[in-house]
TORVEXNU-501300 format. One line per 5 residues: number of its first residue (from 1); for each residue x, y negated, z negated of N, C-alpha, C, CB. Coordinates in steps of 0.02 Angstrom, whole numbers, plus 50000, padded with zeros to 5 digits. Each point is the difference from the previous one (the first is absolute). Glycine has a CB too. Example, Ala and Ser with C-alpha at 12.3 -4.5 7.8 and 13.67 -1.06 7.14 Angstrom:
2
1	50660,50284,49610,49955,49941,50000,50045,49940,50000,49905,50059,49938; 50077,49888,50098,50042,49941,49997,49961,49945,49963,50059,50032,50108
***
This chain:
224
1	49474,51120,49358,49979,49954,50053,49990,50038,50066,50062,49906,49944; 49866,50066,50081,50001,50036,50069,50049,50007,50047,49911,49972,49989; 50100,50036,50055,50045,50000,50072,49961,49947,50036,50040,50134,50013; 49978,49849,50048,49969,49954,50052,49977,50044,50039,50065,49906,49998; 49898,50089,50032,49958,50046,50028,50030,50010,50069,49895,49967,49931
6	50093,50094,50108,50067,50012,50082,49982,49931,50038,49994,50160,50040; 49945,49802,49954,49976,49934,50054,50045,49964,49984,49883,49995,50010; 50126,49997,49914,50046,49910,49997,50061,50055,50018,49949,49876,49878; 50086,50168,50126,50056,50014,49976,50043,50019,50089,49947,50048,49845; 49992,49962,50191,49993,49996,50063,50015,49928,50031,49921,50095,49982
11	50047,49862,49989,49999,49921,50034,50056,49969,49977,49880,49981,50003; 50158,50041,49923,50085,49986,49983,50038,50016,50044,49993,50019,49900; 50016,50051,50143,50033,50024,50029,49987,49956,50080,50001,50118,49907; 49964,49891,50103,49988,49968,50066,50011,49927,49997,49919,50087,50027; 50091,49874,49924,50053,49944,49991,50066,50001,49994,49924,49968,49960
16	50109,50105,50024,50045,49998,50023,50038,49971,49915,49958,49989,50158; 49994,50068,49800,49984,49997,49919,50011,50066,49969,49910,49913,50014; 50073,50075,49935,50013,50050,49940,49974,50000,49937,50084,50002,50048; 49887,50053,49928,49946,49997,49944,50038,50066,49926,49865,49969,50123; 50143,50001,49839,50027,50018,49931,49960,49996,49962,50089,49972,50012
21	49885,50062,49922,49954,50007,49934,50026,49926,49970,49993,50152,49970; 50087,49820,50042,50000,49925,49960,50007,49929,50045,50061,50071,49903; 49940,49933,50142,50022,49962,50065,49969,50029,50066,50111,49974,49941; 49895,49967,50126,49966,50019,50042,50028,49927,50044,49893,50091,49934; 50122,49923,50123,50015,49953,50069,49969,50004,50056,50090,50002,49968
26	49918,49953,50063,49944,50021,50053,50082,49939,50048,49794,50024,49937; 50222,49973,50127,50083,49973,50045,49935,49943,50016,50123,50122,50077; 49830,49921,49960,49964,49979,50079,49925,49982,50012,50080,50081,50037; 49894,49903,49914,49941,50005,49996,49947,49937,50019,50051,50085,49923; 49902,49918,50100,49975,49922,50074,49972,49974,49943,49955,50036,50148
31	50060,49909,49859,49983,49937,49939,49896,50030,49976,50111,49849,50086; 49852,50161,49970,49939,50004,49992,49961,50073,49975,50021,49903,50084; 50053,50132,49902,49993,50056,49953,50015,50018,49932,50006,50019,50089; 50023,49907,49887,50016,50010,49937,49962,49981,49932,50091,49994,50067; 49858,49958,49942,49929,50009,49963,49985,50049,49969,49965,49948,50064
36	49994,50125,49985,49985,50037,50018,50041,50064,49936,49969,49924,50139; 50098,50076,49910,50060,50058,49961,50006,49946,49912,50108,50057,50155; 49912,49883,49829,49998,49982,49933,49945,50014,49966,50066,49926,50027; 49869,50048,49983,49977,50011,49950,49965,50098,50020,49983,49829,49963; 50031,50207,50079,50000,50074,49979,50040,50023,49962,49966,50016,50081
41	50103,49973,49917,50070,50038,49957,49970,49958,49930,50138,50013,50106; 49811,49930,49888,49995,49965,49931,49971,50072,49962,49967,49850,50035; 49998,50138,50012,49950,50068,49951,50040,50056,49971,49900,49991,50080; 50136,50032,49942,50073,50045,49971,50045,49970,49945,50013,50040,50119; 49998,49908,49851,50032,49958,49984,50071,49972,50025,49926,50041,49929
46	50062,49974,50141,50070,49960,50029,49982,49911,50027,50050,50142,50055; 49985,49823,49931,49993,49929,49998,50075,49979,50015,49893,49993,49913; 50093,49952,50153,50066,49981,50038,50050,49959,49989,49940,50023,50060; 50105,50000,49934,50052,49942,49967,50012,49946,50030,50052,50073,49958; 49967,49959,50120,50028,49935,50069,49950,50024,50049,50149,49981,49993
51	49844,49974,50016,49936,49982,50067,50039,49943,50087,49877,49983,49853; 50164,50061,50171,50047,49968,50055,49964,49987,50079,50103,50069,49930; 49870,49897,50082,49966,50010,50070,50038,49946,50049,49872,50037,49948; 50142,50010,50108,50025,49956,50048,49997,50012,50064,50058,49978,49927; 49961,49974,50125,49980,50014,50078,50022,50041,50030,49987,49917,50010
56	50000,50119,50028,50033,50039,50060,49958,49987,50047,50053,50089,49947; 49977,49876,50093,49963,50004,50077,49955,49951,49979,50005,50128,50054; 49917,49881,49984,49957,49973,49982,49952,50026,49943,50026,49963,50107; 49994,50087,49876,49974,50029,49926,50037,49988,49921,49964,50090,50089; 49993,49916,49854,50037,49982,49961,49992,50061,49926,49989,49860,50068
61	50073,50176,49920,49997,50039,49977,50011,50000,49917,50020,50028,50120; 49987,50022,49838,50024,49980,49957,50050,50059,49948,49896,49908,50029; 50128,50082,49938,50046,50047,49953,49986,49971,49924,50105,50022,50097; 49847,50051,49903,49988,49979,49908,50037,50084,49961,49836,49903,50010; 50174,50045,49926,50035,50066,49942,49935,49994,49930,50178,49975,50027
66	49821,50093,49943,49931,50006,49956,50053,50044,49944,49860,50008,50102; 50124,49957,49850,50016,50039,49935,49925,50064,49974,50089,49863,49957; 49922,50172,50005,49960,50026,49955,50007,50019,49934,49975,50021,50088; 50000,49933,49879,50025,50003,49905,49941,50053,49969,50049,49845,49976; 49990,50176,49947,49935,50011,49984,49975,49974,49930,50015,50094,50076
71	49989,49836,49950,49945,49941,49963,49977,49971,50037,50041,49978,49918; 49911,49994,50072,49945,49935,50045,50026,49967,49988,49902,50009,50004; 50131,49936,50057,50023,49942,50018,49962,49956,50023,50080,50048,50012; 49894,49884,49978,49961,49967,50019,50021,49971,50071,49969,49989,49880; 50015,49987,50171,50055,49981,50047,49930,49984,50066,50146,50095,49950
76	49896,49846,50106,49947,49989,50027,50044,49987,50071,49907,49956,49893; 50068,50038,50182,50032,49993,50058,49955,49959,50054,50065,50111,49969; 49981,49870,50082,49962,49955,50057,50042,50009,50054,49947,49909,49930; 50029,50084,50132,50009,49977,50049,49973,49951,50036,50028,50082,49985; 50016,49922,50078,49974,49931,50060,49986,49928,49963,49929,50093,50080
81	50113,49883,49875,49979,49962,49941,50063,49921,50044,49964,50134,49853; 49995,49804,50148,50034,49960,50009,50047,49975,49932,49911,49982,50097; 50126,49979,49910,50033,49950,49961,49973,49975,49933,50032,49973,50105; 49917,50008,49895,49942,49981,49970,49973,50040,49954,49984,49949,50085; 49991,50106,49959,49974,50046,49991,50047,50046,49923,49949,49983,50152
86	50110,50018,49864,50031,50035,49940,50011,49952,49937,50059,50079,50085; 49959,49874,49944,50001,49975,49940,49932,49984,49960,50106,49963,50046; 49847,50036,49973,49937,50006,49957,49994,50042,49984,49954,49948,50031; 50049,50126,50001,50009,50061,49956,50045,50006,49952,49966,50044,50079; 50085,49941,49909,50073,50002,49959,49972,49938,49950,50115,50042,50106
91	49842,49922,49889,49985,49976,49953,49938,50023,49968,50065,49923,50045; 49900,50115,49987,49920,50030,49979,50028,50055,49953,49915,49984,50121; 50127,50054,49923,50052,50075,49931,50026,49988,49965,50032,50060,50045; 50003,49877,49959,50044,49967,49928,49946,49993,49945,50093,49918,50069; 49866,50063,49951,49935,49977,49937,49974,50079,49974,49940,49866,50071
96	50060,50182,49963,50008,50054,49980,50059,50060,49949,49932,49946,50100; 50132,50026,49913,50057,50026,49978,50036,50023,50045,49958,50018,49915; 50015,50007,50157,50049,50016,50062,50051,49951,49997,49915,50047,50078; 50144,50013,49957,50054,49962,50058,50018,50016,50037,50031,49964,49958; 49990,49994,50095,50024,50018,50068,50047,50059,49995,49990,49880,50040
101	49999,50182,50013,50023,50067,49978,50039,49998,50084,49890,50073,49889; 50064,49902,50164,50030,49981,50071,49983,49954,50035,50013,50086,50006; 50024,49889,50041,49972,49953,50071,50039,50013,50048,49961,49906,49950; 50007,50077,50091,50032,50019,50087,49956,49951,50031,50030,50143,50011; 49989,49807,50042,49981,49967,50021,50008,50052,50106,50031,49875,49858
106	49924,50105,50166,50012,50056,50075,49965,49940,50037,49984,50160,49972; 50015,49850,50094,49974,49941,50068,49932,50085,50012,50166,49884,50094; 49797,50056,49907,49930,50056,50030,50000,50020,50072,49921,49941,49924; 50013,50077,50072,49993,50009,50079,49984,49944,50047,49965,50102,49967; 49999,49854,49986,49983,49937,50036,50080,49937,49982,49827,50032,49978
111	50213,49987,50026,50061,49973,49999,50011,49944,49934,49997,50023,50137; 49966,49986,49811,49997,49959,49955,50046,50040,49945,49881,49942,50037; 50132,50027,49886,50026,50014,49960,49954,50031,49945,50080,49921,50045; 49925,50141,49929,49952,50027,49970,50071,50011,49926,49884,50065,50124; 50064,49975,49821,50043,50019,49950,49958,50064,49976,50058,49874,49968
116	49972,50181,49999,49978,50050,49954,50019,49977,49946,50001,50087,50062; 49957,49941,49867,50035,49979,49960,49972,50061,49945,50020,49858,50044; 50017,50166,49903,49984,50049,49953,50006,49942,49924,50056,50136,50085; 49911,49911,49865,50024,49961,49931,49976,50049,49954,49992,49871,50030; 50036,50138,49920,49968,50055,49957,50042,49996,49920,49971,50088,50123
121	50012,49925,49827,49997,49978,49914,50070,50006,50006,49885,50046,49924; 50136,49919,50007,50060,49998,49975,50016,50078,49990,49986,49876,49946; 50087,50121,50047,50017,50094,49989,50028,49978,49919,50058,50074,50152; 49965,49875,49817,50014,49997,49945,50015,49922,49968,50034,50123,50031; 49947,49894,49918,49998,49913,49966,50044,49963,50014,49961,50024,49914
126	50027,49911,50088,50062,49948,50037,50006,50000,50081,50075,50026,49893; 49899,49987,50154,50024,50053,50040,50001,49933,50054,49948,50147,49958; 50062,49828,50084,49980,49935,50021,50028,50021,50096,50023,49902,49847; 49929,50069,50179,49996,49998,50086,49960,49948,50031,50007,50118,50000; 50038,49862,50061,49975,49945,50006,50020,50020,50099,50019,49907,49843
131	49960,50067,50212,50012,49989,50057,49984,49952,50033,50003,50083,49990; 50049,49901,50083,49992,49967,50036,49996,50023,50054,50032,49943,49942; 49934,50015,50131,49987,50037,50050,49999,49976,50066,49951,50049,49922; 50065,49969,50147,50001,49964,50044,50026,49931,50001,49926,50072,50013; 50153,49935,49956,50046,49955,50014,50057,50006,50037,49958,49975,49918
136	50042,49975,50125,50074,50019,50044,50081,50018,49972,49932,49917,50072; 50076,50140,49958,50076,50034,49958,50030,49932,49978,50039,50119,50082; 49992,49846,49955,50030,49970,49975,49979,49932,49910,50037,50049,50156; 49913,49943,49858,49971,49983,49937,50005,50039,49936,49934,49956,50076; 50049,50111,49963,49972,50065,49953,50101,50009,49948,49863,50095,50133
141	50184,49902,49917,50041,50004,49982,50019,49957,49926,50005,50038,50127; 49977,49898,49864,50003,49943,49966,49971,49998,49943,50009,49958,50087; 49903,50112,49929,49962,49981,49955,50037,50084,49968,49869,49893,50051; 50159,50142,49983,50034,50073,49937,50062,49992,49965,49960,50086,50074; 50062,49843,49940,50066,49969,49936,49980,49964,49950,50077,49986,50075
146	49855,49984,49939,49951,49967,49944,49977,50059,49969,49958,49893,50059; 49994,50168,49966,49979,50056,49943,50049,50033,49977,49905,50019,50043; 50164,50002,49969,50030,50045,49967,50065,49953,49962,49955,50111,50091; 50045,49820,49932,49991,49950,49944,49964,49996,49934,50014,49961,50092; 49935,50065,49908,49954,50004,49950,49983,50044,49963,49978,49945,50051
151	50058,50124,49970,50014,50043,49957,49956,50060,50049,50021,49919,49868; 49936,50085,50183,49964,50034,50026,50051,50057,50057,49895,49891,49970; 50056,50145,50033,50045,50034,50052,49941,50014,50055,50103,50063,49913; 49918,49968,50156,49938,50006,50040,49978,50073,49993,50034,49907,50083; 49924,50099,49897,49958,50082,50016,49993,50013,50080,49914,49989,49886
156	50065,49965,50167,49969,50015,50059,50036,49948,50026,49888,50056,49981; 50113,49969,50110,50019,49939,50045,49987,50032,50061,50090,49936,49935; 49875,50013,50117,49947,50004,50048,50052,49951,50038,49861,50024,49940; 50149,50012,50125,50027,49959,50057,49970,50018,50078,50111,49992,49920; 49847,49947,50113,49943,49998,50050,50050,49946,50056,49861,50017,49907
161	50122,49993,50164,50018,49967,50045,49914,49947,50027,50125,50114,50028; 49893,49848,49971,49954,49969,50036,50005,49946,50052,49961,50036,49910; 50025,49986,50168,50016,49936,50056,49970,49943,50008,50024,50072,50053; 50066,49907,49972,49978,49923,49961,50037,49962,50081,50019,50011,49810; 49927,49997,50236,50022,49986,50070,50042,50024,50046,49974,49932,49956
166	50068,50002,50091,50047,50055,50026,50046,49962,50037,49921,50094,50008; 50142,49913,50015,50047,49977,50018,50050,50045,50037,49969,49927,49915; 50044,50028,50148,50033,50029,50071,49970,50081,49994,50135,49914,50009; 49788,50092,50011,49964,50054,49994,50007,50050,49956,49993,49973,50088; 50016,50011,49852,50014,50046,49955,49972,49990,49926,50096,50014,50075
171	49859,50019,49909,49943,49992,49947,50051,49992,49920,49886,50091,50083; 50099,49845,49908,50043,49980,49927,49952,50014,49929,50071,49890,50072; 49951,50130,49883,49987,50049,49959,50009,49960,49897,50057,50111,50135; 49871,49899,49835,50042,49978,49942,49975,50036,49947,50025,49889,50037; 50048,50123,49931,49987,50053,49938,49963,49985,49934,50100,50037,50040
176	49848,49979,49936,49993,49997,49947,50013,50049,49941,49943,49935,50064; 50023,50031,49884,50049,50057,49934,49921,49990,49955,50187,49963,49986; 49799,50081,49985,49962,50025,49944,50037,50022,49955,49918,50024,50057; 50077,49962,49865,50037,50051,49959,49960,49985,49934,50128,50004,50060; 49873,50046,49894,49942,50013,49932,50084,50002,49945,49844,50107,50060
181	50156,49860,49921,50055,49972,49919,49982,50012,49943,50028,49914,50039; 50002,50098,49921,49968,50038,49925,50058,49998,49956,49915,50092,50050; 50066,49912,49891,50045,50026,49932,49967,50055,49977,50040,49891,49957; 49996,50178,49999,49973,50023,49987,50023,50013,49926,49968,50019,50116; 49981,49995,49834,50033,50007,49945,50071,50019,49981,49898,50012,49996
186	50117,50025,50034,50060,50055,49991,50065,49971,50068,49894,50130,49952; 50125,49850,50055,50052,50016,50050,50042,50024,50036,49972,49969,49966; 50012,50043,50112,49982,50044,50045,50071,49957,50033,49841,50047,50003; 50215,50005,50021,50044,49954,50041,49970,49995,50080,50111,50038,49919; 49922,49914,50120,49960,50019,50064,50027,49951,50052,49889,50041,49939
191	50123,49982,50130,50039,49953,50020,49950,50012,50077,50143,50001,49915; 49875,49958,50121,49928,49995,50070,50076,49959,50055,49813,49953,49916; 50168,50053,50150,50051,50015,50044,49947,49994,50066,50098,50085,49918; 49924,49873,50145,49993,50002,50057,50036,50024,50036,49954,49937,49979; 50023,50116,50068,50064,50042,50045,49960,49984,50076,50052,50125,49901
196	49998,49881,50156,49987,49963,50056,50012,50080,50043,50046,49843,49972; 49953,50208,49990,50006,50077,50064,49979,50042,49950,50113,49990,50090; 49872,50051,49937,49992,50082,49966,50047,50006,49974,49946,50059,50065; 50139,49939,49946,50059,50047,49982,50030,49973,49928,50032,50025,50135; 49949,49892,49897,50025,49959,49933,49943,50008,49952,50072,49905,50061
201	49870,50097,49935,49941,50034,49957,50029,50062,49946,49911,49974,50111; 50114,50098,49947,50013,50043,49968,50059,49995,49946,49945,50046,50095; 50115,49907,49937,50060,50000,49955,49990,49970,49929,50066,49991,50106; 49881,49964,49891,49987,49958,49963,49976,50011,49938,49993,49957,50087; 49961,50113,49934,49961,50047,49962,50012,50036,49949,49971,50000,50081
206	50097,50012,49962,50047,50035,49946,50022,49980,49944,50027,50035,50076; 49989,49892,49926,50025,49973,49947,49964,49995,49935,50050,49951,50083; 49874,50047,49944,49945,49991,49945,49976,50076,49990,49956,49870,50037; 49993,50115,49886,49941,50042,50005,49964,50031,50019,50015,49965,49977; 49916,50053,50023,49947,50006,50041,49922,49953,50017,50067,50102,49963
211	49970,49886,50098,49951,49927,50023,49943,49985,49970,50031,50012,50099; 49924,49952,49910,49932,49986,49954,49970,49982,50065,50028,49951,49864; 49984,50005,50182,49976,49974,50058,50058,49975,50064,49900,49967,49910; 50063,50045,50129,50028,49997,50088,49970,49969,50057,50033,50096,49974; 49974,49863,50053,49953,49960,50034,50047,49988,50066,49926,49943,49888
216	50038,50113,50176,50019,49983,50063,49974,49951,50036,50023,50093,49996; 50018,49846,50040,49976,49965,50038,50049,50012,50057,49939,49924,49917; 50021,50115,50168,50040,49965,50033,49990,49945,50059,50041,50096,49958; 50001,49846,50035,49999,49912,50047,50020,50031,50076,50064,49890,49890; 49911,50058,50154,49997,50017,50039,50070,49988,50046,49876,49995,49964
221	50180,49984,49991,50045,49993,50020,50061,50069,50006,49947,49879,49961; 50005,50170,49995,50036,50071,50002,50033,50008,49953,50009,50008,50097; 49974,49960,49834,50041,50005,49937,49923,49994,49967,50147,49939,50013; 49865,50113,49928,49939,50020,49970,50027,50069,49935,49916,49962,50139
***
């Protein structure tokens, strides 16, 4: 397999990224450059697992991770995608054999609610995924004792701030939750955890494995 050529491997780095023969990240990269960098690394056969875009400031950035196999994976992606919008896609790929592989729901530039979303073939028979998206934590909470009720566990989880007015001058804030649920043939132990600091993050870490997914949000209340 080729290498990426010094341009993309240049534009990883300057996100504040990193480029590997099987993998590839990009921290930092402006939402209106990632078109562009995906489908170039396609041509290499790297194809993105998580697709994370979110605000800073008045810009809106994003943090994507890229596998590189060496089989052809069928697999398909979107952005700036309303509500609507995904779920008609997530039903157009189902009729195909896709499944939801990611989502991240982010506030645009025009202060609205946007979503990314990835999906790409089963990895093995039986294999089953399913997501929900842009629901408030506390719901979201209700609806992950119903899936792992059901035998599912979460592969992914997406946590976005979005303002929601304001009170005694102070911009009030509401969390939502994305997360992609699955069985997989084989059984995978796996346990998922909200931490409210860096320190309690790290201790936590310890106890487990090696992570699968990480999703920084920080509220504007200074807990993130």
């Amino acid at each position: 397999r080729e290498p990426l050529s010094n341009d993309v491997v240049s534009r990883l780095e300057k996100a504040a990224g990193f480029a590997h023969q099987a993998f590839a990240f990009a921290s930092w990269l402006p939402l209106k450059d990632v078109d562009a960098l995906v489908v170039t690394m396609a041509k290499q056969g790297y194809r993105p697992v998580r697709l994370r875009p979110f605000r800073s400031g008045d810009d809106v950035n994003t943090s994507v991770l890229w596998t590189r196999e060496d089989h052809s994976v069928e697999w398909e992606w979107a952005i700036d995608l309303t509500a609507t919008k995904v779920q008609e896609l997530a039903d157009k790929y189902a009729a195909r054999g896709l499944l939801p592989c990611d989502i991240a729901g982010y506030v645009s530039s025009d202060g609205t609610q946007r979503f990314a979303a990835i999906w790409d073939e089963r990895r093995n028979e039986g294999e089953l995924r399913e997501f929900y998206f842009g629901k408030p934590a506390k719901e979201s909470v209700e609806m992950q004792k119903t899936q792992a009720g059901r035998g599912l566990r979460a592969f992914t989880q997406h946590f976005y701030a979005v303002p929601n007015g304001s009170e005694d001058g102070e911009t009030k804030e509401t969390v939502f939750h994305d997360m992609v649920w699955g069985f997989d043939a084989e059984h995978v132990d796996e346990f998922y955890f909200d931490s409210f600091s860096e320190a309690e993050f790290a201790v936590t870490s310890l106890v487990y494995d090696c992570p699968i997914d990480v999703c920084l949000t920080r509220l504007r209340n200074g807990q993130g």
